[in-house]
MDTraj code that builds the backbone (N, CA, C; nanometers):
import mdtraj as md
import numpy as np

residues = "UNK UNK UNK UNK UNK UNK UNK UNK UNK UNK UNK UNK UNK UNK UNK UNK UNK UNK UNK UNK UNK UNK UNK UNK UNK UNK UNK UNK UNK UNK UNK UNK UNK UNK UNK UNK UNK UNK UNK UNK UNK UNK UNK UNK UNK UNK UNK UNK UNK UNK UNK UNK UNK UNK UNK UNK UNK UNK UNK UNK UNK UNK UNK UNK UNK UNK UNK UNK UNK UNK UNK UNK UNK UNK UNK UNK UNK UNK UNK UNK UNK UNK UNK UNK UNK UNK UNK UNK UNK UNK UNK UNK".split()
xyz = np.array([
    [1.7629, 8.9681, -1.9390],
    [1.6674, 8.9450, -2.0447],
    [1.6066, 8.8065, -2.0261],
    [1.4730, 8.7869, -2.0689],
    [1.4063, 8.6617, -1.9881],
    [1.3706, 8.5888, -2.1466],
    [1.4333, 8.4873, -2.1863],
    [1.3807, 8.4462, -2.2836],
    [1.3096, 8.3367, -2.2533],
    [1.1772, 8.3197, -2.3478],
    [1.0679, 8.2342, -2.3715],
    [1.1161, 8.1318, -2.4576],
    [1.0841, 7.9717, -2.3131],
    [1.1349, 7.8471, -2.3828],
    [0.9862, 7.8002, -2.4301],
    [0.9341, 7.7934, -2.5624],
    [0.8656, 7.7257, -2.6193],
    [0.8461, 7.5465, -2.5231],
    [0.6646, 7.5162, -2.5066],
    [0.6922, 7.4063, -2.4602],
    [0.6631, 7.2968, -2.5821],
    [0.7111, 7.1444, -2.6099],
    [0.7192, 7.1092, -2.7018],
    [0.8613, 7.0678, -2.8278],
    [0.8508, 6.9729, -2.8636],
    [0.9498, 6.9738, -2.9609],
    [0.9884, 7.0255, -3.0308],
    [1.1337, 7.0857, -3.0347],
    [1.1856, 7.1387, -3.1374],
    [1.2018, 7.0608, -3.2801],
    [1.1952, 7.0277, -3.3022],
    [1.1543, 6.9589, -3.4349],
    [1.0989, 6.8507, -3.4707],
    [1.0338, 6.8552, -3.5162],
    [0.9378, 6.6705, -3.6275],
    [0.9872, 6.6208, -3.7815],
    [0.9069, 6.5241, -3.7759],
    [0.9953, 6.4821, -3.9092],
    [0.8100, 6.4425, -3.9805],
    [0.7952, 6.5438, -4.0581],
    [0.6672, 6.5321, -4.1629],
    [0.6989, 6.4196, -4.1990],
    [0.5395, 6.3405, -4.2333],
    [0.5153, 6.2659, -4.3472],
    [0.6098, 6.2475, -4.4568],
    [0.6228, 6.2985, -4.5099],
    [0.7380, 6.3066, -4.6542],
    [0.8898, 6.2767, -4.6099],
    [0.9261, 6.2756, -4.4727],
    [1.0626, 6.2705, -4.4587],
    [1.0891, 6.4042, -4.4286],
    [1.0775, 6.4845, -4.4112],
    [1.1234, 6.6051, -4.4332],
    [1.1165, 6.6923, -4.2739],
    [1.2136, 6.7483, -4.2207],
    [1.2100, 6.8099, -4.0716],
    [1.1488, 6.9797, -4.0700],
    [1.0306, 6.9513, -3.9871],
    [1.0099, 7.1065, -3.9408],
    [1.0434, 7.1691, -3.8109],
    [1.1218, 7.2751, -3.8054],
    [1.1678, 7.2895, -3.6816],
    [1.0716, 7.4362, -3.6896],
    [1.0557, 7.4595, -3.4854],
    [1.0017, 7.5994, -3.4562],
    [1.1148, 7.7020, -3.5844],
    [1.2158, 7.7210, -3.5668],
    [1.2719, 7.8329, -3.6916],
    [1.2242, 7.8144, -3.7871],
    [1.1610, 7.7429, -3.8565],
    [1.0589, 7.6973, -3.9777],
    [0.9573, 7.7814, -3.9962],
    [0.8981, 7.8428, -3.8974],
    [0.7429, 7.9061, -3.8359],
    [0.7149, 8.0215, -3.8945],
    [0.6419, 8.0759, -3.9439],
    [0.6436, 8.2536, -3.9795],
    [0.6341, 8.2820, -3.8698],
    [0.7038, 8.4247, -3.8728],
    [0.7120, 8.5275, -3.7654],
    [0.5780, 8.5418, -3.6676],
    [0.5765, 8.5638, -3.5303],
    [0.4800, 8.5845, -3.4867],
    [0.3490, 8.6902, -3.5415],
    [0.4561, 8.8047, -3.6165],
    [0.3582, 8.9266, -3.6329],
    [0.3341, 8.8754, -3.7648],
    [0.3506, 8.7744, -3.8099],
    [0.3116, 8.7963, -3.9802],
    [0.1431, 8.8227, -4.0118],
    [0.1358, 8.8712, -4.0537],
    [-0.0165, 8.9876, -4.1061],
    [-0.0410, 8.9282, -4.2651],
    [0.0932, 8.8710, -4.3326],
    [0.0255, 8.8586, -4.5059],
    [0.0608, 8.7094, -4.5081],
    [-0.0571, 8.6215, -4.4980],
    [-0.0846, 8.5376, -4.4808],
    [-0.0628, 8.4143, -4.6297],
    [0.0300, 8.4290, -4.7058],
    [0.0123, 8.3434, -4.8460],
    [0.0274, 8.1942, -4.7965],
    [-0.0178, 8.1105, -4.9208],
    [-0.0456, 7.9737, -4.9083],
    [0.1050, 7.9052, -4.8474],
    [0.1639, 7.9020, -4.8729],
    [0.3005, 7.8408, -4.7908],
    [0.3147, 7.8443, -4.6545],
    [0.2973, 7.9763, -4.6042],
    [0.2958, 8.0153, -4.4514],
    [0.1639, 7.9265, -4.3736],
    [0.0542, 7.9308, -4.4386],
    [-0.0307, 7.8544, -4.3913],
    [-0.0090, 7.7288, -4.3549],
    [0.0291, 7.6502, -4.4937],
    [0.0524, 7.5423, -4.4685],
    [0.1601, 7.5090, -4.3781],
    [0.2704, 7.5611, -4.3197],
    [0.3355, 7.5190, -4.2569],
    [0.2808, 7.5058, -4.0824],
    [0.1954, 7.6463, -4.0537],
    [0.0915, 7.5952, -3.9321],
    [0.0589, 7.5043, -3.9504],
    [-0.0247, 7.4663, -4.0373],
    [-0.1342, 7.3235, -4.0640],
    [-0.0317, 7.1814, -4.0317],
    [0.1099, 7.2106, -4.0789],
    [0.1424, 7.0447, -4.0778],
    [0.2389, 7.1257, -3.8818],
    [0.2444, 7.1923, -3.8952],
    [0.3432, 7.2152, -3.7855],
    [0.2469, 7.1422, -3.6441],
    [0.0893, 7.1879, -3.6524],
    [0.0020, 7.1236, -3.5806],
    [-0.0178, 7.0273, -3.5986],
    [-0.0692, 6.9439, -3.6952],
    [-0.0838, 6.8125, -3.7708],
    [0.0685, 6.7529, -3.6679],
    [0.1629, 6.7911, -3.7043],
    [0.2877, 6.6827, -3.6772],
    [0.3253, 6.7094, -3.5174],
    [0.2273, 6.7908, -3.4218],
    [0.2482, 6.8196, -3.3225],
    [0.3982, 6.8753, -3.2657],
    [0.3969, 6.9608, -3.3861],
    [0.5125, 7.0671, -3.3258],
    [0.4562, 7.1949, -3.2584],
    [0.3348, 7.2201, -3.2881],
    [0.2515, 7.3317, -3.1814],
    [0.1438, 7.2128, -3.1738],
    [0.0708, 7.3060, -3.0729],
    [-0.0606, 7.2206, -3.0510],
    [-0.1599, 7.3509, -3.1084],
    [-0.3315, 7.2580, -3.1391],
    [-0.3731, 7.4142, -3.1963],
    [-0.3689, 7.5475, -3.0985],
    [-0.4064, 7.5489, -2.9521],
    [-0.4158, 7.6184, -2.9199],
    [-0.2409, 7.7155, -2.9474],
    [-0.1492, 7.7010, -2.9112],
    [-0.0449, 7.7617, -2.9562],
    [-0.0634, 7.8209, -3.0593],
    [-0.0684, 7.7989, -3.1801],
    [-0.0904, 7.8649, -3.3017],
    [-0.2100, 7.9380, -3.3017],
    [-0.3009, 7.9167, -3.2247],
    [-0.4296, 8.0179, -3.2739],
    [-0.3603, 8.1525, -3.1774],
    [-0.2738, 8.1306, -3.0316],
    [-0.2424, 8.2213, -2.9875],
    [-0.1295, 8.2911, -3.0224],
    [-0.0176, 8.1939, -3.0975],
    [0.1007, 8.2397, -3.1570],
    [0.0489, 8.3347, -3.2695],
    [-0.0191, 8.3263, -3.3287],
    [-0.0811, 8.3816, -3.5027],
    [-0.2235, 8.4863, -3.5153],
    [-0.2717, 8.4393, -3.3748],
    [-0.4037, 8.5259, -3.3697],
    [-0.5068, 8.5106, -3.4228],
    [-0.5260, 8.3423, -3.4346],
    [-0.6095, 8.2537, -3.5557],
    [-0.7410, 8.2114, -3.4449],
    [-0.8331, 8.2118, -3.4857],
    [-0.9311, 8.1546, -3.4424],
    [-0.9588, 8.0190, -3.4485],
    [-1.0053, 7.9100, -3.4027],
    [-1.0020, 7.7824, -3.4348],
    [-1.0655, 7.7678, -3.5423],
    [-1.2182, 7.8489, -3.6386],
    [-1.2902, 7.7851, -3.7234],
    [-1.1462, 7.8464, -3.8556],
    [-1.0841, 7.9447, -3.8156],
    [-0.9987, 8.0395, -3.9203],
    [-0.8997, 7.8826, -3.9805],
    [-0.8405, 7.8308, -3.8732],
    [-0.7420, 7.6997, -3.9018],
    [-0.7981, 7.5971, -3.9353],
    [-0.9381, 7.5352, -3.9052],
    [-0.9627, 7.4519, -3.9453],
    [-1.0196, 7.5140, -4.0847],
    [-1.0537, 7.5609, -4.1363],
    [-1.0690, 7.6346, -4.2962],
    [-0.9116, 7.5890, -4.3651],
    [-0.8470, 7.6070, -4.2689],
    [-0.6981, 7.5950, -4.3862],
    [-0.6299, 7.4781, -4.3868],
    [-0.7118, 7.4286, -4.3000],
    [-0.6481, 7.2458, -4.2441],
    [-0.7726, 7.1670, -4.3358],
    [-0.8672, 7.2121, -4.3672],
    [-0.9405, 7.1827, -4.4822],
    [-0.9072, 7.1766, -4.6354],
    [-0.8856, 7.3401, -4.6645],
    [-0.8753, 7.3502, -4.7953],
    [-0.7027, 7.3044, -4.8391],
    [-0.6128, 7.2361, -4.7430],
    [-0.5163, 7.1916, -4.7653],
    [-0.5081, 7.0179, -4.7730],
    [-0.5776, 6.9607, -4.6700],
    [-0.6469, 6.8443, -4.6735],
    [-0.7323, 6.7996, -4.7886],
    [-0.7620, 6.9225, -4.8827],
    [-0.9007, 6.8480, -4.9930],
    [-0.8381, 6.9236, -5.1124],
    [-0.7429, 6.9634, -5.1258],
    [-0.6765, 7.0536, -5.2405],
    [-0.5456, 7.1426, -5.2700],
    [-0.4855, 7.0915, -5.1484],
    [-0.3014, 7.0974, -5.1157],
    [-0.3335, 7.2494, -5.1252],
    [-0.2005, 7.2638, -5.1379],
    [-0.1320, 7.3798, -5.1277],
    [-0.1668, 7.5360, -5.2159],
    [-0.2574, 7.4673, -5.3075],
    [-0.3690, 7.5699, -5.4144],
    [-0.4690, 7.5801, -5.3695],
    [-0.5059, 7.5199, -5.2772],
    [-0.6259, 7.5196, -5.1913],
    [-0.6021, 7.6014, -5.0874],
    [-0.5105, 7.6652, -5.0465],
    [-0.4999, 7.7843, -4.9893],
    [-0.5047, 7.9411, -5.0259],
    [-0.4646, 7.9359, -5.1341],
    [-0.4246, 8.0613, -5.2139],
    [-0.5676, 8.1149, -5.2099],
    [-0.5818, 8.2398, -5.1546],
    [-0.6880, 8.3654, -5.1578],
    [-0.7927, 8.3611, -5.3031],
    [-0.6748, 8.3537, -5.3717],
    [-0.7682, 8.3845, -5.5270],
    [-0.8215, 8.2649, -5.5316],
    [-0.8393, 8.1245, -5.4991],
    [-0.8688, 8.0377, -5.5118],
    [-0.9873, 7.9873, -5.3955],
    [-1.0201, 8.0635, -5.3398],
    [-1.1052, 8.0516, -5.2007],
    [-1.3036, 8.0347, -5.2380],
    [-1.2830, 8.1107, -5.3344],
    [-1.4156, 8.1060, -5.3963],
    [-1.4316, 7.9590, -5.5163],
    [-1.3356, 7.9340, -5.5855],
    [-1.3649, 7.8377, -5.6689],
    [-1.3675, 7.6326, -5.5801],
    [-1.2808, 7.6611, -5.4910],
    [-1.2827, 7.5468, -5.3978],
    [-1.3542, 7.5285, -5.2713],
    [-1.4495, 7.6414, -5.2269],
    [-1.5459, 7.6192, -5.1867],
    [-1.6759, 7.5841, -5.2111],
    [-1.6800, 7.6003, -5.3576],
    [-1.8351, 7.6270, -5.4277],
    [-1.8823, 7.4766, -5.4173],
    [-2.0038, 7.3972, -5.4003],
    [-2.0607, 7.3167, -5.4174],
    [-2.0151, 7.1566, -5.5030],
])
top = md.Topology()
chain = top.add_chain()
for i, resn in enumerate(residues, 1):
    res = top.add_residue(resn, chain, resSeq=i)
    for name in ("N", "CA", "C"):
        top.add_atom(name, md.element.get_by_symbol(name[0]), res)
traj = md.Trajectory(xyz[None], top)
């Protein structure tokens, strides 16, 4: 069996003090995308535990898809992700 060594650090230490390790990550196949899971791409890249390209290929994200969520997390945390909230924190 051939297992895949991730290249990159196994863990960082966020801003806040706080450690994200690859086991931290949603699942490769994850499909239901809620505000938590996001954000943990966003700082997992941010803190260079993936790089973007990894995550757009780990997740199946497009680059404008992440920078949308590296936005609305950057200008309105973690409510700034949430779906139902996509229309009121974009508007003008």
């Amino acid at each position: 069996m051939f297992i895949r060594r991730e290249i990159g650090p196994a863990a960082v230490r966020l801003p806040d003090g706080t450690i994200l390790t690859r086991s931290d990550l949603p699942a490769r196949d994850t499909t239901r995308w809620v505000a938590h899971r996001k954000a943990i791409v966003v700082q997992a890249v941010e803190s260079a535990l993936l790089t973007l390209e990894q995550a757009c290929e780990m997740y199946d994200l497009s680059e404008e898809e992440f920078a949308l969520w590296q936005d609305a997390l950057s200008s309105h945390g973690r409510k700034g992700l949430l779906v139902t909230k996509i229309q009121h924190y974009r508007q003008p």
